[in-house]
C-alpha positions in Angstrom: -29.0 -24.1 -86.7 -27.3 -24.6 -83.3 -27.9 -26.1 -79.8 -26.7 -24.3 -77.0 -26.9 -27.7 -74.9 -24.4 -30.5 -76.3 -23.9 -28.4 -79.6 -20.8 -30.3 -80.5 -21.9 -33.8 -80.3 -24.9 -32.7 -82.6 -22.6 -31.7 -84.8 -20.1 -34.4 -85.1 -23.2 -37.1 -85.4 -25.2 -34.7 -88.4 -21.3 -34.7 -89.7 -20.5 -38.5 -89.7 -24.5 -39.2 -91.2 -25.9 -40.7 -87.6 -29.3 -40.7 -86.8 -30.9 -37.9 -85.0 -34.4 -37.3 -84.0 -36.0 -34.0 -84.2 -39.3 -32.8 -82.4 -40.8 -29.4 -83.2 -43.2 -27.7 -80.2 -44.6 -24.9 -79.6 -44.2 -22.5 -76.7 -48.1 -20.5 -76.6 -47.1 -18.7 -73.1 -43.8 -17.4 -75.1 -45.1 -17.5 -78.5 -41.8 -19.3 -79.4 -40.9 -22.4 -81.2 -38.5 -24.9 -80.2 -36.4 -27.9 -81.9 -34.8 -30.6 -80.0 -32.9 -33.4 -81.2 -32.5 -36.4 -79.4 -30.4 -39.6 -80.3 -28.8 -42.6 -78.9 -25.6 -43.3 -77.6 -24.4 -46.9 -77.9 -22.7 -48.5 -75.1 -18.8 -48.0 -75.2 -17.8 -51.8 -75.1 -13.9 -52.3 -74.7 -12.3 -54.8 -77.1 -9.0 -56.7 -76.0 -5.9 -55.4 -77.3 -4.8 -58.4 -79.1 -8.5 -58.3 -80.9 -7.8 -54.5 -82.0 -3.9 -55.3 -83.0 -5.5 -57.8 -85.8 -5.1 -57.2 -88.9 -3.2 -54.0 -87.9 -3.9 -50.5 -87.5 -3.5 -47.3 -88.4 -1.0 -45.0 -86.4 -1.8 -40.8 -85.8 0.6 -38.2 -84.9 -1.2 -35.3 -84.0 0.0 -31.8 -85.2 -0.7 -28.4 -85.0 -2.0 -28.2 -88.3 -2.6 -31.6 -89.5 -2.9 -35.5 -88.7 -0.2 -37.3 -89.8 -1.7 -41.1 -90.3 0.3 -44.4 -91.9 -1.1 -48.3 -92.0 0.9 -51.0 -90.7 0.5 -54.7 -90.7 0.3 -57.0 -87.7 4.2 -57.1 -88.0 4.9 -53.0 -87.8 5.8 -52.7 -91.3 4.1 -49.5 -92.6 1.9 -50.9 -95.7 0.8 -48.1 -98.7 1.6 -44.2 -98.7 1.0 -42.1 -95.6 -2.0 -39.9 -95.1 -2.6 -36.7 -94.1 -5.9 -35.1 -92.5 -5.2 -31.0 -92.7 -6.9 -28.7 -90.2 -6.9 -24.6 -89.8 -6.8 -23.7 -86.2 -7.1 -19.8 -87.5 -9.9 -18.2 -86.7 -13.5 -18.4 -84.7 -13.9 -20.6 -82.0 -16.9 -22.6 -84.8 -14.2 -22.4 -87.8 -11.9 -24.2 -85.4 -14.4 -26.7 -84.4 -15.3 -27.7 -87.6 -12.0 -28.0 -89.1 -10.8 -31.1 -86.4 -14.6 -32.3 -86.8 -13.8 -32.9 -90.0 -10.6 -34.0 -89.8 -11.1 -36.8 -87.6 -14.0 -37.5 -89.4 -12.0 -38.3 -93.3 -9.7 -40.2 -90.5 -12.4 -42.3 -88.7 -14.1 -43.2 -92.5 -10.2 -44.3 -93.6 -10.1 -46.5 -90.5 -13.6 -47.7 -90.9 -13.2 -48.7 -94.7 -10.3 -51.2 -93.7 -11.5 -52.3 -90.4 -8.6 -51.3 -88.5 -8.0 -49.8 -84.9 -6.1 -46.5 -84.5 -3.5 -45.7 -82.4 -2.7 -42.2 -81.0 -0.7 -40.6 -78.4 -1.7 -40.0 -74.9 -1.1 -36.7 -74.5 -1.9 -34.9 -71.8 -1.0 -30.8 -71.6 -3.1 -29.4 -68.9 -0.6 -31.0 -66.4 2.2 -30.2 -67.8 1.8 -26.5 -68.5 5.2 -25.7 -66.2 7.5 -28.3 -67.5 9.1 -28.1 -70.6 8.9 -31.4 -71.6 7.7 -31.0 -75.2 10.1 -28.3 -76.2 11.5 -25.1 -75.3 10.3 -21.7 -74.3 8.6 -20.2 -78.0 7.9 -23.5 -79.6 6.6 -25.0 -76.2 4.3 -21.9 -75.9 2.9 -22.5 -79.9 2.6 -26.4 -79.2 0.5 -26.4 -76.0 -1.4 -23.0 -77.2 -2.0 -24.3 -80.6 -2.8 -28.0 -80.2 -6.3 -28.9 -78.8 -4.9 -32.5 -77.8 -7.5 -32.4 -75.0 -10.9 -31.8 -77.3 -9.5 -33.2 -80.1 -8.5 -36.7 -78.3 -11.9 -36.8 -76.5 -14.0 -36.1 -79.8 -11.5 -38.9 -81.4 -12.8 -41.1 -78.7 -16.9 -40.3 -78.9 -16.9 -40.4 -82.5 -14.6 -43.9 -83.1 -17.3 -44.9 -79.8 -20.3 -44.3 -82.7 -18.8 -46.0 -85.7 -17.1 -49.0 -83.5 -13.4 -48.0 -84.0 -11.3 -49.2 -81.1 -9.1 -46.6 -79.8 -5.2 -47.7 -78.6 -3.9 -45.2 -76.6 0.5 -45.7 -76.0 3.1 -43.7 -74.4 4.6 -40.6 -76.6 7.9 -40.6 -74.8 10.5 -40.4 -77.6 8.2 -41.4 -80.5 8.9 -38.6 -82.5 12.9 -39.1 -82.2 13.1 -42.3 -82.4 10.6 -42.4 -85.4 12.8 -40.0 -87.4 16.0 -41.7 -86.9 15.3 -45.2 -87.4 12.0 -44.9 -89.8 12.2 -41.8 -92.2 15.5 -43.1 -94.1 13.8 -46.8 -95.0 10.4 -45.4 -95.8 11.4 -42.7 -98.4 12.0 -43.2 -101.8 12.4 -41.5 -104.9 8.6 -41.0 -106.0 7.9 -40.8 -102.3 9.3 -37.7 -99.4 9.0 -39.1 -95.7 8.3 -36.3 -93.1 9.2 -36.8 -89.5 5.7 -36.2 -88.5 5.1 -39.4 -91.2 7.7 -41.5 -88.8 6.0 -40.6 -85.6 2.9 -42.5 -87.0 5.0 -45.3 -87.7 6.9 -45.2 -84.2 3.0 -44.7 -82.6 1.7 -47.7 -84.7 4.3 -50.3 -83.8 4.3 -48.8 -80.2 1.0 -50.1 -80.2 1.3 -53.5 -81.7 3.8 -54.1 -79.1 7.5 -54.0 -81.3 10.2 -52.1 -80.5 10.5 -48.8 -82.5 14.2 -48.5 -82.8 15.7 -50.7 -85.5 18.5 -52.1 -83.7 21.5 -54.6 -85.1 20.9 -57.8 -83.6 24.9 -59.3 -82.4 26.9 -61.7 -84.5 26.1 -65.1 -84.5 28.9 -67.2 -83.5 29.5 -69.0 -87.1 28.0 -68.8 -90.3 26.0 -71.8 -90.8 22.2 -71.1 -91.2 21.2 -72.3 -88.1 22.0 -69.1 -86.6 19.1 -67.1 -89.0 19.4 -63.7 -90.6 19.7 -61.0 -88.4 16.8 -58.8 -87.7 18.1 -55.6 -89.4 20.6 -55.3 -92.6 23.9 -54.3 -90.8 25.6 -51.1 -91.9 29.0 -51.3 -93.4 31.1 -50.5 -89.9 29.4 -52.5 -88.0 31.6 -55.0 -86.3 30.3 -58.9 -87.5 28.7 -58.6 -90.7 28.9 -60.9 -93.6 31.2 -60.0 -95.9 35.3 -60.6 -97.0 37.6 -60.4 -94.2 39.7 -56.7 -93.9 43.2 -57.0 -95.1 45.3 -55.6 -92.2 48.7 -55.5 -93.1 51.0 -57.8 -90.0 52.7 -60.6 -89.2 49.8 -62.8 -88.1 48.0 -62.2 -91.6 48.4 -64.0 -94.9 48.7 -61.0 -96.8 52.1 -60.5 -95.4 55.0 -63.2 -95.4 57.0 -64.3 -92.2 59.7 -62.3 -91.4 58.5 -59.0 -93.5 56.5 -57.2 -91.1 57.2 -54.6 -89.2 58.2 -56.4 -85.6 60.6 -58.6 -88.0 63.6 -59.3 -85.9 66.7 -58.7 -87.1 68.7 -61.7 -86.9 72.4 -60.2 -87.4 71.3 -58.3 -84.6 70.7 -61.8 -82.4 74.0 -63.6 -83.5 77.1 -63.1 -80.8 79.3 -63.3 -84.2 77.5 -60.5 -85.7 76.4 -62.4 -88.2 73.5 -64.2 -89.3 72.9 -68.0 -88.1 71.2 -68.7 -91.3 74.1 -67.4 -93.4 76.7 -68.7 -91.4 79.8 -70.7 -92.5 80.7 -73.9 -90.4 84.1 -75.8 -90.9 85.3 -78.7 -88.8 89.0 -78.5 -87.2 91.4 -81.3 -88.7 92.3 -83.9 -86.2 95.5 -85.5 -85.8 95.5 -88.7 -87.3 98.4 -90.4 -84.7 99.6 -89.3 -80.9 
């Protein structure tokens, strides 16, 4: 069965189990018989951003072939193994269709099981078809040609609208860098391979919950009593300030080195008119006549 009128939204609500109404009629002049479905669409209410941050969310990078999807906590921190929704763009216009109505819809039922928002990129192709902004002449072509960002964020949007999903939308600029240079190293383990597409959900998600996405080394504090507090992020082992034993450098002004054995020692036979050293130097007292 299909509808040639709003096909696709029939489709995603028979797909996610919503109600639909169906009335059968008759045509006599035609001799034809007719289905139409009818249903109702719930007003979109919008929901405060710190109401969809609680609890956390659940951060998407979208892909070619696949949603890449991770869970953080209200503090950023990417909670449990990341997900992955796969999709086949190959194929007829309704193969494609159904495989990112299906996606979304494993994605929405994740997101609905834990109560949490989800976060997504705000991408935008159709005004950017001249600028190579998202990559470079072959791989820009596959990217804008082979990602349905447009459909695919719009049906993201009508479905989570049905099943009461709040929607954060944040900027992509640099999510995908930054999120594999500061996040794939921390999150992979042995039992456990971190893809940069896995990153970009992280760098999305905390986007979104309003933290920084680069990991940065907060400065020194200026002694080490605990007042100060831990720094934000474990500092590597060159970077300048960290706790740890002082570096033996070889000088003068150090302990490890005695006074006078360095390498700017003075040579003090060199600074004695008589050529020889002051230190070493022998000192006798003339005899004085004892009468005039």
């Amino acid at each position: 069965m299909s509808f040639a009128h709003r096909g696709e939204q029939w489709a995603d609500r028979v797909t996610a189990n919503r109600a639909v109404a169906y009335r059968i009629h008759e045509d006599v002049s035609r001799g034809r018989w007719y289905v139409t479905a009818s249903w109702t669409v719930p007003a979109v209410h919008a929901v405060p951003l710190e109401a969809a941050r609680t609890g956390g969310l659940i951060g998407v990078d979208t892909n070619a072939d696949h949603l890449a999807a991770w869970r953080l906590d209200t503090h950023g921190n990417p909670t449990g193994n990341p997900r992955r929704f796969g999709y086949d763009l190959s194929g007829t216009a309704a193969h494609r269709d159904a495989q990112v109505r299906h996606a979304l819809i494993r994605l929405l039922h994740w997101a609905e099981r834990h109560h949490l928002a989800i976060a997504v990129e705000d991408l935008d192709f159709t005004a950017e078809t001249t600028r190579e902004k998202h990559g470079r002449r072959k791989r820009f072509r596959n990217l804008i040609s082979g990602m349905p960002t447009g459909r695919l964020r719009a049906r993201l949007v009508s479905m989570a609208a049905e099943l009461g999903i709040p929607i954060v939308a944040v900027d992509p600029a640099y999510t995908s860098r930054w999120g594999a240079q500061h996040w794939r190293k921390p999150v992979t383990s042995k039992n456990r391979k971190t893809t940069r597409h896995d990153a970009a959900a992280v760098a999305i998600g905390r986007r979104a919950l309003g933290h920084p996405i680069r990991r940065r080394t907060a400065p020194p504090p200026h002694d080490r009593s605990d007042r100060a507090g831990h720094r934000t992020v474990q500092a590597e082992p060159g970077t300048p300030g960290r706790e740890g034993n002082r570096p033996r450098i070889p000088g003068p002004r150090t302990r490890s080195v005695r006074a006078g054995r360095g390498e700017n020692a003075v040579d003090q036979n060199a600074q004695h008119r008589s050529g020889r050293s002051a230190e070493h130097g022998f000192w006798g007292q003339d005899s004085l006549p004892l009468s005039l």
